[in-house]
C-alpha positions as CSV (number, residue, x, y, z in Angstrom):
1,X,102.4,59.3,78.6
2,X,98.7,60.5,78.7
3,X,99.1,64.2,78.2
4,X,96.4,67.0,76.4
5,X,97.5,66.7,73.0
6,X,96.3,63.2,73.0
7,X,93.0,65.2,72.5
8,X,93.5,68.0,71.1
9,X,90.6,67.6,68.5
10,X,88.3,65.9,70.6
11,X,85.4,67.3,71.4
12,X,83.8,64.9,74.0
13,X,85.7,61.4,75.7
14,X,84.1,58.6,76.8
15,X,85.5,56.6,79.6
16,X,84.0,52.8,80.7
17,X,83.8,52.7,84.3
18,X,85.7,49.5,84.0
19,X,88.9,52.3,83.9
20,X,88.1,52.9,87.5
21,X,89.7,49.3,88.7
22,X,93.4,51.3,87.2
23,X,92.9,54.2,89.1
24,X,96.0,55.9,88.5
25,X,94.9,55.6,84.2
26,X,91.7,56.9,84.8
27,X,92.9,59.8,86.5
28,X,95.6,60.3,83.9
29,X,92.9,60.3,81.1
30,X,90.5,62.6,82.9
31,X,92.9,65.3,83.8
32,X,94.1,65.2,80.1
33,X,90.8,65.0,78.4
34,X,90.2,68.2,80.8
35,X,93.0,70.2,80.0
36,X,92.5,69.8,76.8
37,X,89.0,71.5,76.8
38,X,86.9,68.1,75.8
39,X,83.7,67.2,77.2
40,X,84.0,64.1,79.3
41,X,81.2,61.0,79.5
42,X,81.3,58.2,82.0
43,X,79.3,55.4,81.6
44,X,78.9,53.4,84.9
45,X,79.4,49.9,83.4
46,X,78.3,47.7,86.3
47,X,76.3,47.9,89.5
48,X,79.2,46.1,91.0
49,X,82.2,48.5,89.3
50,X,80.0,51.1,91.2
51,X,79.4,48.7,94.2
52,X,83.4,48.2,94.4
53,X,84.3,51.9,93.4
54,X,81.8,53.8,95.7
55,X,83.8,56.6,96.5
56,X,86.5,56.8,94.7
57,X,84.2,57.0,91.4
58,X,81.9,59.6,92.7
59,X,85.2,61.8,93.6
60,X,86.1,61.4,89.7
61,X,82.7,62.3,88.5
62,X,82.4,65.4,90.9
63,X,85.8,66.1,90.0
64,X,86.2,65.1,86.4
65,X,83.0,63.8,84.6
66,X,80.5,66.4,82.6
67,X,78.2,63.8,81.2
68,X,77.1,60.3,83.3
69,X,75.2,58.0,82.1
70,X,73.8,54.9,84.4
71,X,71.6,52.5,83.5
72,X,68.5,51.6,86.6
73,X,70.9,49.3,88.7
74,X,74.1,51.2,88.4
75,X,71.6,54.3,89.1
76,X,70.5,53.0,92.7
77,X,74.2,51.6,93.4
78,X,75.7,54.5,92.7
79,X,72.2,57.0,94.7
80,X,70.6,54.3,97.0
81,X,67.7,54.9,95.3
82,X,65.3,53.0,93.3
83,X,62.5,55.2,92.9
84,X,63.9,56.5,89.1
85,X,63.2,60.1,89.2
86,X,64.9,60.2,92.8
87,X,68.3,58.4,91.4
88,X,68.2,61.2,88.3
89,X,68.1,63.7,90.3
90,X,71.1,62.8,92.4
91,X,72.9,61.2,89.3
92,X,72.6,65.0,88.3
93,X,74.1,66.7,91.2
94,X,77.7,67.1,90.2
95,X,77.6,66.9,86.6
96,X,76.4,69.0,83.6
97,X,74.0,66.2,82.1
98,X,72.6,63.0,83.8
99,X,71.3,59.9,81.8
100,X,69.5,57.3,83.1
101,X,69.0,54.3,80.6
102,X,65.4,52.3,81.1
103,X,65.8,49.6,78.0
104,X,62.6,49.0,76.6
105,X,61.0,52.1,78.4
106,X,63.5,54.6,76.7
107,X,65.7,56.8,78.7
108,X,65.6,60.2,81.1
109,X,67.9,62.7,80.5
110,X,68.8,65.6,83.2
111,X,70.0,68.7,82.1
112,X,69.6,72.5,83.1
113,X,67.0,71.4,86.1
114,X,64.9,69.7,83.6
115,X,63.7,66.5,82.2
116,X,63.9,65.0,79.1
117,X,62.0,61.9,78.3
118,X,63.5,59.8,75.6
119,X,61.4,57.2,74.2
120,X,62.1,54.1,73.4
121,X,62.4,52.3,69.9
122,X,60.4,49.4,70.5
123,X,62.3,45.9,69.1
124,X,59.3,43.3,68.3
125,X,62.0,40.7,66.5
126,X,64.6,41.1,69.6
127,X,67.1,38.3,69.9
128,X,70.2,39.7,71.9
129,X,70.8,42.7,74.2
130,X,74.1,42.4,74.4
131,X,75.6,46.0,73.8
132,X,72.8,48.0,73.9
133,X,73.5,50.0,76.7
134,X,76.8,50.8,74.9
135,X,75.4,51.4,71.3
136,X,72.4,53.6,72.9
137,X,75.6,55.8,74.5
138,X,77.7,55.5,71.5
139,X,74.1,57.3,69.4
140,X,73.6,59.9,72.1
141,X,77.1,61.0,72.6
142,X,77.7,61.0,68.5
143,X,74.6,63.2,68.6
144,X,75.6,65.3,71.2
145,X,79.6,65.8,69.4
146,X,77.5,66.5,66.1
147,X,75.2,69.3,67.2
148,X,72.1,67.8,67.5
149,X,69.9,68.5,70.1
150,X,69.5,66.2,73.2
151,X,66.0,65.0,71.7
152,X,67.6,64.6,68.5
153,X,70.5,62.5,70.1
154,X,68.4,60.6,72.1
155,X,66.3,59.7,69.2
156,X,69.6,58.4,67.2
157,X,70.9,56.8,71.0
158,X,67.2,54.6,70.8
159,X,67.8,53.4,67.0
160,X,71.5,52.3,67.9
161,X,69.8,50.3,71.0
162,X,67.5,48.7,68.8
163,X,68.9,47.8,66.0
164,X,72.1,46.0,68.1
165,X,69.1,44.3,69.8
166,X,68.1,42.3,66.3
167,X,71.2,40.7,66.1
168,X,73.5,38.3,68.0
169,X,76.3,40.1,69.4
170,X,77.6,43.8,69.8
171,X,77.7,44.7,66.2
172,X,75.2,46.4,64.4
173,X,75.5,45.1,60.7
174,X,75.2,47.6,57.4
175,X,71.2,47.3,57.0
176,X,70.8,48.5,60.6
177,X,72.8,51.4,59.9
178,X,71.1,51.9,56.9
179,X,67.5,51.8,59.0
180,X,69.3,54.6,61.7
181,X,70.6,56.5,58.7
């Protein structure tokens, strides 16, 4: 039932790497995202989805996946290596554009053979992290569909990350979106 015209219009999809534990939906989405001309972004969700899904993940990113975006332990899960720079590089190596999300260090992101360092917007009244890897990929990718450069999006990617950090839970109310605004 998963077929192009499901996304026709799109002009980037986002997959969880949760999808990769129903292989045979992942593909499904993948393939049609493809034909249909969109960009594709994985997120690698968990160092154990990358732990459990070794190779059958990296066959869908070298396959599938334009944009992938790890954060430091999904990055040496899914590498082997910790050094950061290392695990870029080789997050890098089959797809157009490589992220690597550091938290309160900002974020790398490979592209074209080079580096871009993304800083960090620095959270001095933090009280929950929970979704901020998701809300800093939900910024850069919006940024990305939208035009703006990969500076630019990272820039947005850091104010969604810290403004879902000042607030219980995954949502980020009206004021924060106000501040990223």
């Amino acid at each position: 039932e998963i077929t192009a015209d499901i996304f026709a219009d799109a002009a980037l999809v986002h997959v969880e790497g949760y999808l990769v534990f129903n292989p045979d939906l992942l593909r499904a989405v993948l393939v049609a995202a493809g034909a249909a001309g969109a960009l594709v972004s994985l997120d690698l969700a968990s160092f154990n989805v990358v732990e459990q899904a070794g190779p059958f993940l990296k066959a869908m990113v070298s396959e599938y996946i334009d944009i992938l975006i790890a954060n430091e332990d999904e990055a040496r899960a899914y590498t082997g290596h910790a050094d950061e720079a290392r695990a870029l590089e080789d997050l890098a190596v089959d797809v157009s554009m490589a992220v690597l999300k550091l938290g309160p260090r900002g974020s790398r992101v490979a592209h074209k053979g080079q580096t871009i360092e993304i800083a960090p917007m620095i959270c001095d009244d933090a009280v929950d992290s929970t979704g901020a890897g998701d809300l800093w990929a939900s910024g850069f990718l919006y940024g990305l569909a939208a035009g703006l450069t990969i500076e630019k999006s990272g820039e947005l990617a850091s104010a969604c990350g810290r403004e879902v950090c000042r607030v219980m839970g995954a949502a980020i109310p009206d004021d924060g979106w106000e501040r990223i605004r």
